[in-house]
ZAVEX-73998 format. One line per 3 residues: number of its first residue (from 0); their letters; for each residue z, x, y of N, C-alpha, C. Coordinates in steps of 0.02 Angstrom, whole numbers. Atoms other than C-alpha are relative to their C-alpha. Layout:
% residues N
NUM> A> Z,X,Y,Z,X,Y,Z,X,Y; ...
END
This chain:
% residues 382
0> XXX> 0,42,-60,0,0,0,0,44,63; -6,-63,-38,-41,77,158,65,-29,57; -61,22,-7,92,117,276,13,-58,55
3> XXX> -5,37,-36,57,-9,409,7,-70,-37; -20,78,63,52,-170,272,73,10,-39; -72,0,48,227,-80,203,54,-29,77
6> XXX> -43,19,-50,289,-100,386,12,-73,32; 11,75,-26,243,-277,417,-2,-25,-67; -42,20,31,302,-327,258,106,8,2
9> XXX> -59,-7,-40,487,-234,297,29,-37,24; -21,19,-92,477,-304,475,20,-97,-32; -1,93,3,448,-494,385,50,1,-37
12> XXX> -72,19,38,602,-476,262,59,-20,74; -60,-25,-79,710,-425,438,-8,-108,26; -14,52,-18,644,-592,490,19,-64,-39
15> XXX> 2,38,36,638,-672,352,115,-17,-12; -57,3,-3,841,-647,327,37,-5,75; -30,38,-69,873,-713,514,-12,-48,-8
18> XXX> 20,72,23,795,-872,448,67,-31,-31; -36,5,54,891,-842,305,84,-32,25; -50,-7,-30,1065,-816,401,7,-67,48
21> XXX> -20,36,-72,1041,-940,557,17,-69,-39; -4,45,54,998,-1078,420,58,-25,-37; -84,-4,51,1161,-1054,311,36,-20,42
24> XXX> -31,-1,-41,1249,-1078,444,5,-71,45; 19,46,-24,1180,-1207,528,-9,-56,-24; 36,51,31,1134,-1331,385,95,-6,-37
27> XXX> -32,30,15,1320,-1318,336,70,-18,75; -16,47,-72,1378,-1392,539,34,-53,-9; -43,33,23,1425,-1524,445,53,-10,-24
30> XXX> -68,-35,46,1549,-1460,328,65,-1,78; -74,-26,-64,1644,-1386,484,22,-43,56; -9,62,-36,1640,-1546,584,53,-31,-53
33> XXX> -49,71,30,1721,-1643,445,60,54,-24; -53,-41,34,1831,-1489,385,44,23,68; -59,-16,-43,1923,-1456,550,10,-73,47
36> XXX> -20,76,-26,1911,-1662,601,-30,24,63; -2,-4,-71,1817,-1628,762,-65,-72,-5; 42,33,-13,1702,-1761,845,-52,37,40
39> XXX> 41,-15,-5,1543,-1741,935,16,40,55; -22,-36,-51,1614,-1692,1100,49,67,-23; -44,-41,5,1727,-1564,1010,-26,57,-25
42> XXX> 43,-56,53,1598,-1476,892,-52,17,72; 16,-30,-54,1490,-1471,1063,43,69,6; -28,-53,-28,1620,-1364,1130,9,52,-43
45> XXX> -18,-32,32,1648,-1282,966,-79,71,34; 83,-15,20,1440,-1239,971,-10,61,70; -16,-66,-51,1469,-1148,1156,23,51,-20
48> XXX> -4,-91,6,1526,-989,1078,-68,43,-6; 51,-60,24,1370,-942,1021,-21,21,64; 41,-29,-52,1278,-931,1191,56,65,14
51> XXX> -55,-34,-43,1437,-848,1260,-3,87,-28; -15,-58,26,1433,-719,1132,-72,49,2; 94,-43,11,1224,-696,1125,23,14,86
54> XXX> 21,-34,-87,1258,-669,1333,45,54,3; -48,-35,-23,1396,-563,1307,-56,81,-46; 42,-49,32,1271,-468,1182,-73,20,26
57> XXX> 67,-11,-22,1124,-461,1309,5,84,32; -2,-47,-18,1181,-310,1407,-18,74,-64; 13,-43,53,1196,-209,1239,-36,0,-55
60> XXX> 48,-15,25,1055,-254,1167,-70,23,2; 53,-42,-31,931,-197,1297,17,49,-4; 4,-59,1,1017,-46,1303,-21,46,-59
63> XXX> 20,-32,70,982,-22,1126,-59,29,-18; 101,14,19,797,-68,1110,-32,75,71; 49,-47,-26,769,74,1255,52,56,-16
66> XXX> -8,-66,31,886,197,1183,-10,42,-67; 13,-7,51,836,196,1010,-67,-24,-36; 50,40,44,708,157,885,30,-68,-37
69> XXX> 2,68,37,704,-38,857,29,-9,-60; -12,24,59,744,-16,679,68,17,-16; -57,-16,-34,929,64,730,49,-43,10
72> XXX> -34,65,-19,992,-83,818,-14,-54,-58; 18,38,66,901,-191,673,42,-7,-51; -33,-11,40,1008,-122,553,69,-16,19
75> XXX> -84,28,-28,1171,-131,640,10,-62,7; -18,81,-4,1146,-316,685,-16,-23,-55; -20,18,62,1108,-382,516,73,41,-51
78> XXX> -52,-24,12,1256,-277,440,70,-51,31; -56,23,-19,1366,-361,559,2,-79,18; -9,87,15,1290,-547,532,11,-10,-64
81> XXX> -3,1,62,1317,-523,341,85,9,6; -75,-31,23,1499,-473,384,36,-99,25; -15,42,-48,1516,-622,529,-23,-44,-33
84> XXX> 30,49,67,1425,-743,394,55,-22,-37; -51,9,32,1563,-718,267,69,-28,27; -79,22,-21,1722,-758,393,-31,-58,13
87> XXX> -3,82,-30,1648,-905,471,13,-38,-64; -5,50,50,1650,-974,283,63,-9,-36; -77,-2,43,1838,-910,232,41,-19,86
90> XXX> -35,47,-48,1903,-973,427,41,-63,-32; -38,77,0,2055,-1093,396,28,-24,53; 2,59,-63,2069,-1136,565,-23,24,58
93> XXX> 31,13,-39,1997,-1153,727,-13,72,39; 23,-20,-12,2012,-1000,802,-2,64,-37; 50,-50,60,1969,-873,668,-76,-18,6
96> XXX> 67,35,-12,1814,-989,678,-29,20,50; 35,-21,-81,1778,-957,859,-8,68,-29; 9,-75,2,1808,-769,830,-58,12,-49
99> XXX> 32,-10,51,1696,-757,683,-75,-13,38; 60,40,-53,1557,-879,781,-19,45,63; 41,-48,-61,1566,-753,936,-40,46,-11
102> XXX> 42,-67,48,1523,-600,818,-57,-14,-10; 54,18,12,1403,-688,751,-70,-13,38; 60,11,-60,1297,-743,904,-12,78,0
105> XXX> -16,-75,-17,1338,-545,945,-52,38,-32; 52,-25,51,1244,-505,808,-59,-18,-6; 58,26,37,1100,-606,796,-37,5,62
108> XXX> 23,-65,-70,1073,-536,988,-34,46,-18; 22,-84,29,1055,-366,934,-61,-3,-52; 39,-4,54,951,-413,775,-66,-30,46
111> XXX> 58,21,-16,830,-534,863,-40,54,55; 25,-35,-32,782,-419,1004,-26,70,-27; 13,-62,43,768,-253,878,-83,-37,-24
114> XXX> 40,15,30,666,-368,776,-62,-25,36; 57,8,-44,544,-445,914,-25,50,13; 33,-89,-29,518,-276,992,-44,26,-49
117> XXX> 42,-39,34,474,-206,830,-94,-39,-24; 77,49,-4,330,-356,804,-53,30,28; 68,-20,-63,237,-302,970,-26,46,-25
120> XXX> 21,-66,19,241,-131,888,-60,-11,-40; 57,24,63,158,-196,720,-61,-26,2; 64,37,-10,25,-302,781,-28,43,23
123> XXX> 42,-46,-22,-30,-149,872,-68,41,-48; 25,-44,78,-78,-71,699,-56,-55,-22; 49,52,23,-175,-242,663,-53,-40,61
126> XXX> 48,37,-57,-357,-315,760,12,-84,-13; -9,63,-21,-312,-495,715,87,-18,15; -84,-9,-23,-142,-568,771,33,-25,-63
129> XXX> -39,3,76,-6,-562,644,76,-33,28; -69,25,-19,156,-630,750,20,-61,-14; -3,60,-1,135,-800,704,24,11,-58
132> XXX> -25,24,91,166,-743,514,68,9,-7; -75,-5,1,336,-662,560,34,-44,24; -61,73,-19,402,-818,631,-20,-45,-61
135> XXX> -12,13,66,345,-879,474,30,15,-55; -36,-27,50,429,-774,373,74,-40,21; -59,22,-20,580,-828,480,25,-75,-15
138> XXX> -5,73,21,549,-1011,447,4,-8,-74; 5,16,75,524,-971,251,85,33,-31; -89,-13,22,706,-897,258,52,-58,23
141> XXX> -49,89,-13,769,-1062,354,8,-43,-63; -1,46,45,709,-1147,208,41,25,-61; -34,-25,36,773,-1023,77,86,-45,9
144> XXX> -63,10,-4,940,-1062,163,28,-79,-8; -29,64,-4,957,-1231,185,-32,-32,-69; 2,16,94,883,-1255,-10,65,19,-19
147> XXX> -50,-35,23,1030,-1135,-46,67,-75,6; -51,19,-37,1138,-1240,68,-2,-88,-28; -11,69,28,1074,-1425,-16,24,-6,-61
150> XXX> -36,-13,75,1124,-1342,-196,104,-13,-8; -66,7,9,1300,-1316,-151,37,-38,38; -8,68,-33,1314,-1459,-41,18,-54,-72
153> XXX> 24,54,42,1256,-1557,-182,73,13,-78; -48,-47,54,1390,-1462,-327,63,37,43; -60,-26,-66,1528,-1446,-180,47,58,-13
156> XXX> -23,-85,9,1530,-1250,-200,31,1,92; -15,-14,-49,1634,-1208,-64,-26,50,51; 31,-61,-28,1588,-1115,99,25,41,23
159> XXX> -31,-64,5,1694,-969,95,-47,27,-67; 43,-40,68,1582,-931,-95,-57,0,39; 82,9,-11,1402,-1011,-17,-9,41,71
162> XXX> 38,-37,-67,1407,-900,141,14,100,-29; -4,-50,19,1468,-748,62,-38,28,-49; 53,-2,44,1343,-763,-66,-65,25,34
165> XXX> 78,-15,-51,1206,-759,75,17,66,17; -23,-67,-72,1298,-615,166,-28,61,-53; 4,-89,37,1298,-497,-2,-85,-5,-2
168> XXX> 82,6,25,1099,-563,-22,-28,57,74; 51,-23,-46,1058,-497,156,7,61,4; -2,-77,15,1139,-326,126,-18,39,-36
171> XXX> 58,-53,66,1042,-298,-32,-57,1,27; 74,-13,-37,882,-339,70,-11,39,48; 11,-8,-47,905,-250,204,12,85,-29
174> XXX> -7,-72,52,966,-102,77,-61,40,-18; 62,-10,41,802,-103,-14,-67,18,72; 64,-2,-37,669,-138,149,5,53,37
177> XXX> 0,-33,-58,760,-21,287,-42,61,11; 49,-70,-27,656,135,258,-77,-27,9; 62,3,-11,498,48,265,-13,-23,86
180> XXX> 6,9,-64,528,-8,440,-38,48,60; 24,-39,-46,425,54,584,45,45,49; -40,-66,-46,495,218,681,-32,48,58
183> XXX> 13,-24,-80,472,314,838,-39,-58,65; 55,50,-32,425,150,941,60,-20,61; -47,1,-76,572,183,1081,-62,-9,48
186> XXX> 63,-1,-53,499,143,1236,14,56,57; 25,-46,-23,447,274,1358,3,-6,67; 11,19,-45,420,185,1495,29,-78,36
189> XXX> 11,91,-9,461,-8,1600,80,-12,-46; -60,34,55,640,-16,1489,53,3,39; -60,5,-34,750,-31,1631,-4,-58,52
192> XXX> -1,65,-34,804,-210,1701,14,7,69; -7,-4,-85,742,-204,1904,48,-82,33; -48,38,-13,875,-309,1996,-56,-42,62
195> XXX> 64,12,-30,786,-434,2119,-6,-54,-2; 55,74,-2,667,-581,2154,-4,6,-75; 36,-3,50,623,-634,1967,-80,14,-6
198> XXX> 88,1,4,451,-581,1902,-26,-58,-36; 36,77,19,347,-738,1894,-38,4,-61; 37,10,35,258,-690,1757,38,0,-85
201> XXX> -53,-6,44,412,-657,1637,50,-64,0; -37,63,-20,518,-802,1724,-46,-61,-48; 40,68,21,390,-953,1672,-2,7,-62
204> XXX> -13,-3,68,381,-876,1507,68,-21,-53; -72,25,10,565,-891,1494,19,-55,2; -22,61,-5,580,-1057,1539,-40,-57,-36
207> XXX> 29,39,47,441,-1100,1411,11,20,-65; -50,-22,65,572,-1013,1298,45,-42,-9; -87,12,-4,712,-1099,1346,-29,-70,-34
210> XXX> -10,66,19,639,-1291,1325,-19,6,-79; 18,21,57,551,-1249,1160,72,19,-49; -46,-35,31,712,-1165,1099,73,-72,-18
213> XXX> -40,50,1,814,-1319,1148,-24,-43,-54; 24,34,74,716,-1418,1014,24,20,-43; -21,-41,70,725,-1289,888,67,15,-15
216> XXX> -93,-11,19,920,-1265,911,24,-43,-4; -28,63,32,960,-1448,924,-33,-19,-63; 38,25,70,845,-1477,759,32,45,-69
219> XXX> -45,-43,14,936,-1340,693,79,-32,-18; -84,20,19,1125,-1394,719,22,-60,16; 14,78,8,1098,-1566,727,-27,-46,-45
222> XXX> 70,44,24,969,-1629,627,50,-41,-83; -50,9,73,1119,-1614,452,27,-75,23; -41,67,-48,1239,-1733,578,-63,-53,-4
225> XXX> 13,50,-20,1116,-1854,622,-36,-26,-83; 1,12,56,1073,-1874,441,49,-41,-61; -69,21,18,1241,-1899,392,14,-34,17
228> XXX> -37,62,-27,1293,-2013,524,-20,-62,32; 28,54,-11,1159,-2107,590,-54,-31,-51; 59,38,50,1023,-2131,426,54,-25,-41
231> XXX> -47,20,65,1181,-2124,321,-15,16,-62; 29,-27,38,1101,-1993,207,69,36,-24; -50,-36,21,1229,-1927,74,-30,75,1
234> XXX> 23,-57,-2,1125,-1761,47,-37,25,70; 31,-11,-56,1108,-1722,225,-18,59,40; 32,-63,-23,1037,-1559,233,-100,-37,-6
237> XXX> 67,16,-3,855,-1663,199,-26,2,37; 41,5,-58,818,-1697,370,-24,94,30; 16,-45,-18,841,-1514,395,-54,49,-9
240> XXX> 46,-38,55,731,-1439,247,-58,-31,25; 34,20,-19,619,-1561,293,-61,35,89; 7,8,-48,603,-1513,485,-20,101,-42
243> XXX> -7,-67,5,607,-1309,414,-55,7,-27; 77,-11,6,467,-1346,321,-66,-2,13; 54,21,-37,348,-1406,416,-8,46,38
246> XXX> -13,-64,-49,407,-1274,530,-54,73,-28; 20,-53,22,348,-1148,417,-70,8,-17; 75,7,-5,173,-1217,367,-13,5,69
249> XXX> 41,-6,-74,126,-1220,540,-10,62,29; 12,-78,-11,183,-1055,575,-60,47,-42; 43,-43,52,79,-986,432,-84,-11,17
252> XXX> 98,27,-29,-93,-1070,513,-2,20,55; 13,1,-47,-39,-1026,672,-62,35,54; 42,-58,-35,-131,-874,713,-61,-14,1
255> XXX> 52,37,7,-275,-957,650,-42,-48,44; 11,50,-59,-283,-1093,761,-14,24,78; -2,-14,-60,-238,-1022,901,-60,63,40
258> XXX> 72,-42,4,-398,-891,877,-36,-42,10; 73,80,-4,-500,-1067,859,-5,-31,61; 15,39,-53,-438,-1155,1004,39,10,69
261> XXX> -44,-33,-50,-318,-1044,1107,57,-10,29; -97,10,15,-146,-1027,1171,-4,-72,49; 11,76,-37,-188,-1168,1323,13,-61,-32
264> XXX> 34,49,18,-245,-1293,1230,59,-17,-43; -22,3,51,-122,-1256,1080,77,-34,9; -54,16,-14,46,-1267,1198,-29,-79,21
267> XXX> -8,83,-19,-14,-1452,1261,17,-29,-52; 16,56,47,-55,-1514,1085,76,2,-47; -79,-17,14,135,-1437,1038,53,-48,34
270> XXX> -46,54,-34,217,-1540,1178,-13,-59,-17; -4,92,19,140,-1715,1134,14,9,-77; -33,-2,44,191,-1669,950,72,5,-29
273> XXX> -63,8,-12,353,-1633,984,40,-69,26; -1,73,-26,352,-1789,1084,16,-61,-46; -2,56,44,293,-1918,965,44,19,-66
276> XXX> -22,-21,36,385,-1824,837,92,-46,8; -73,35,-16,575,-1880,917,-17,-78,36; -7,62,-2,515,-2040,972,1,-56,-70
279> XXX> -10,36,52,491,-2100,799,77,12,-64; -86,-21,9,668,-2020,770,27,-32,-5; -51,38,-32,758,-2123,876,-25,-86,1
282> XXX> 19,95,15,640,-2286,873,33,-10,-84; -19,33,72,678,-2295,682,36,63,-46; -38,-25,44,818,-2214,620,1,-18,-52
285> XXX> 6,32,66,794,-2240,429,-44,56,-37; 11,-52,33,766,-2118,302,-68,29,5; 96,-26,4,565,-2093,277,-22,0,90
288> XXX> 7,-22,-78,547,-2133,486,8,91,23; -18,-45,-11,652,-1995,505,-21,59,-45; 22,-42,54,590,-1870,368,-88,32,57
291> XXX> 59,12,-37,422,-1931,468,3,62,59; -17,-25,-68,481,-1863,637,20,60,-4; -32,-54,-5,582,-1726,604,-73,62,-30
294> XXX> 43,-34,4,418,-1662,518,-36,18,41; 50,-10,-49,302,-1683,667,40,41,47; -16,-46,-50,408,-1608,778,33,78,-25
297> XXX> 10,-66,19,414,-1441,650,-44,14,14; 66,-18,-10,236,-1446,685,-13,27,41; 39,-6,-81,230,-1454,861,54,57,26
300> XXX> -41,-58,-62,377,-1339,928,0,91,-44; 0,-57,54,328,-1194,751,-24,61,55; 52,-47,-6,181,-1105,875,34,41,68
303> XXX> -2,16,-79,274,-1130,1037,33,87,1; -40,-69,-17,405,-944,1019,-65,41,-38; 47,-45,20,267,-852,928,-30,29,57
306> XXX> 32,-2,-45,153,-873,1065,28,31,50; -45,1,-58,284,-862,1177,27,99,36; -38,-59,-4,350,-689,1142,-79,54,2
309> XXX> 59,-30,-8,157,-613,1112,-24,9,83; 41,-12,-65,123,-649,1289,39,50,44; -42,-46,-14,292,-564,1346,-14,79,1
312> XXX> 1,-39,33,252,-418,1246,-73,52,54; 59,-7,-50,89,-404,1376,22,2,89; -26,13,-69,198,-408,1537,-36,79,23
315> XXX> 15,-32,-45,132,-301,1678,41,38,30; -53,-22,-48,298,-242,1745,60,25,-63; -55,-15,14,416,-223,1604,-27,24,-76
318> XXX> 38,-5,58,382,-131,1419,17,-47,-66; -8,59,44,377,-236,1259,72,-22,-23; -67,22,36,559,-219,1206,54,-36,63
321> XXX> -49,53,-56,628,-260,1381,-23,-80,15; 16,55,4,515,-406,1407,34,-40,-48; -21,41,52,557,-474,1241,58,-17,8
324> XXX> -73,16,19,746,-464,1271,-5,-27,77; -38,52,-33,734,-548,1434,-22,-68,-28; 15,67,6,630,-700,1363,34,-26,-38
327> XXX> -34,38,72,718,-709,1212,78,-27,47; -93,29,-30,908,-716,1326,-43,-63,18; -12,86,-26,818,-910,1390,-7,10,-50
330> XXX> 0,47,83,746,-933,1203,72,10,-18; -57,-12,48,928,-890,1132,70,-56,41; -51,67,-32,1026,-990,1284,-35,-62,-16
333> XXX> 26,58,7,901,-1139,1257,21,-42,-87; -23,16,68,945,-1128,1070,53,-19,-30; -75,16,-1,1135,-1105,1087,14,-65,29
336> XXX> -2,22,-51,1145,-1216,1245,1,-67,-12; 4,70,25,1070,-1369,1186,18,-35,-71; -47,20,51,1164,-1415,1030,51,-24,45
339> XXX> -72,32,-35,1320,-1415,1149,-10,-69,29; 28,66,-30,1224,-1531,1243,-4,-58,-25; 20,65,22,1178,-1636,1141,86,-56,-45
342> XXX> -74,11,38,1381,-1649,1060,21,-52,61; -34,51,-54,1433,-1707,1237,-36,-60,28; 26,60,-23,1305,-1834,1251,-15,-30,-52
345> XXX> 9,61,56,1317,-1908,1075,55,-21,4; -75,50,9,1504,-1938,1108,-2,-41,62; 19,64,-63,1433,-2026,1287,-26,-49,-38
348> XXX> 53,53,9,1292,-2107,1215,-11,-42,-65; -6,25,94,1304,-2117,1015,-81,72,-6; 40,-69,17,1198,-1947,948,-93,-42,2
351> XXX> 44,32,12,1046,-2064,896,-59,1,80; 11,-20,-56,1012,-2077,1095,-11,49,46; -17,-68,-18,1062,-1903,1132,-61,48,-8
354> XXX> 52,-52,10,911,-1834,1034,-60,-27,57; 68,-6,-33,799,-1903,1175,-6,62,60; -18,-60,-40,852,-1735,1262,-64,26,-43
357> XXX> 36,-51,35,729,-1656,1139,-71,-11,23; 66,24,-39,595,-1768,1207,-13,6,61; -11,-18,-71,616,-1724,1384,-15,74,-12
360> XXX> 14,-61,-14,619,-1541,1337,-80,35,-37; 59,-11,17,467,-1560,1227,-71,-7,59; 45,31,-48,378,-1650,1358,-29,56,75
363> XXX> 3,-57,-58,416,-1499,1503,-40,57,-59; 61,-47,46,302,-1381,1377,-51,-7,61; 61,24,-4,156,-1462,1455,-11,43,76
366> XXX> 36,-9,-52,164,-1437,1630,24,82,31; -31,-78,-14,273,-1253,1637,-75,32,-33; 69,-40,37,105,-1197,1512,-57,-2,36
369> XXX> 58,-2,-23,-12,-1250,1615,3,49,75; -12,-71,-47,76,-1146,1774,-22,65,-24; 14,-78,9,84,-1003,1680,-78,26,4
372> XXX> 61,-16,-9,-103,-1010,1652,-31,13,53; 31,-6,-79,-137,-1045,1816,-1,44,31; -38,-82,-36,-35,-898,1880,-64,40,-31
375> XXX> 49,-48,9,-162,-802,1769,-55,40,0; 80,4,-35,-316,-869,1814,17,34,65; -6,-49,-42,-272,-792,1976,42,59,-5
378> XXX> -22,-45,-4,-209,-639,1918,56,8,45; -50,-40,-49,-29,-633,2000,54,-27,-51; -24,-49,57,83,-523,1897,54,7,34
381> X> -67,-1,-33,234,-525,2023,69,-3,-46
END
């Protein structure tokens, strides 16, 4: 195998076990709602650590990505979500939980930004685009997990065993792939955050991080709950597997498509999919509706961070690993962020209502994508 197909295999395990990890985690939301008695407004607040901890992990993960080779920091942050994995699942009360939950964001900081960075690198090595497959890989470890996570749901293996189980899986993978990872791809140049007016061309990107991210994080740490409490699904990791998979076919065509009919065209037809996707959510809560919905809107929000981070990766002003780690801090607050959101407005509204937040943030896709273009067509790179 040559060594650029050993490195972009590697690079897709790396993502593939952030799938893996965010998944486990996320698909058992439930569990820890009914195991420490909190309601919607309480698990909100629980769900605020993560941002707190991914912002507390932004400073030291840029510094990483420009003092080291990508695969450095890579290693350290999976290591220390495999550790932060295992406590959140032996936590017997609330704040062991938090502590465990901050690490964890902490970590998955450090990992995601190692791991984006190193992408930009990889595709370099390849003439067609290949970023769309690593967020596929990432979506085929969501699913891994939350299969994992409907087994011992289903055979009520506890989650102090079912997360520690994942944790020792990601340290044997990460055992086996780490030398194939790409090396010397520090950056050189552009890796130091100018203080300032925002640059418009990084900003808009960010904020067509942040809404698609809000989908993907409330679909994420929601999707179990509203399964559970508003279809009244006993195995309510379905809606999730469901929503992960769809996620993942799409990713796997993406690159494809988006060669056929381009990124323009691709972010509109993402927002009205996302769209009609949570309106048939919330019009008809009821098992197959919802199965329905939660699918379309894997479809439509799969292409949206791929795209998202490729264009980053092309900034004019900043080099690929800094770009990436400012877009990703909105994708990672939009991801954290809106879960909370949506906790304190299902204990306003009843959750069922709450998800029309997802439709509002699907819907802003449309017209932030078509700025950015605009900005392009006239060339201003500010």
């Amino acid at each position: 195998m040559q060594v650029k197909h050993q490195q972009r295999l590697a690079l897709s395990i790396c993502f593939f076990i952030s799938g893996l990890s965010f998944s486990t985690w996320a698909s058992r939301i439930p569990s820890v709602k009914e195991l420490f008695d909190l309601n919607e407004a309480q698990l909100g607040s629980l769900l605020l650590v993560l941002p707190i901890g991914n912002i507390v992990g932004l400073p030291i993960s840029g510094w990483l990505v420009s003092k080291f080779d990508s695969r450095n920091p890579l290693l350290a942050g999976i290591i220390l979500i495999a550790i932060s994995l295992a406590g959140i699942g032996w936590s017997t009360n609330i704040y062991t939980l938090i502590v465990c939950l901050f690490f964890y964001a902490f970590s998955v900081r450090i990992m995601n930004i190692a791991m984006n960075t190193q992408s930009i690198s990889v595709q370099q090595s390849f003439l067609r685009k290949i970023i769309g497959s690593f967020h596929a890989a990432w979506s085929c470890g969501g699913i891994a997990g939350v299969a994992v996570s409907t087994v011992m749901v289903r055979y009520n293996i506890g989650m102090g065993i079912h997360l520690s189980i994942v944790g020792f899986s990601i340290l044997v993978l990460i055992g086996i792939f780490f030398r194939f990872l790409l090396k010397g791809d520090k950056a050189v140049k552009g890796a130091k955050l100018k203080l300032g007016k925002p640059n418009g061309y990084i900003f808009i990107l960010g904020i067509l991080a942040f809404f698609a991210s809000i989908c993907e994080g409330g679909m994420f740490d929601w999707s179990g709950v509203y399964f559970k409490d508003v279809v009244k699904e006993e195995i309510f990791t379905l809606g999730y597997l469901t929503f992960m998979v769809f996620m993942a076919l799409s990713r796997f065509f993406s690159d494809f498509i988006i060669e056929k009919i381009g990124m323009k065209k691709n972010y509109i037809i993402s927002s009205c999919m996302v769209v009609l996707g949570v309106i048939i959510v919330v019009v008809f809560p009821y098992f197959w509706p919802a199965l329905i919905g939660f699918s379309i809107v894997g479809l439509g929000v799969a292409s949206v961070m791929p795209m998202t981070i490729g264009l980053a990766g092309k900034s004019p002003k900043y080099s690929a690993g800094m770009a990436v780690s400012i877009v990703t801090t909105y994708n990672v607050t939009g991801m954290l962020l809106g879960p909370a959101i949506i906790g304190y407005l299902g204990e306003l509204i009843g959750l069922r209502f709450a998800f029309l937040i997802f439709l509002i943030a699907g819907l802003m896709l449309m017209p932030i994508s078509r700025q950015f273009f605009k900005r392009q067509s006239a060339n201003i790179s500010d």
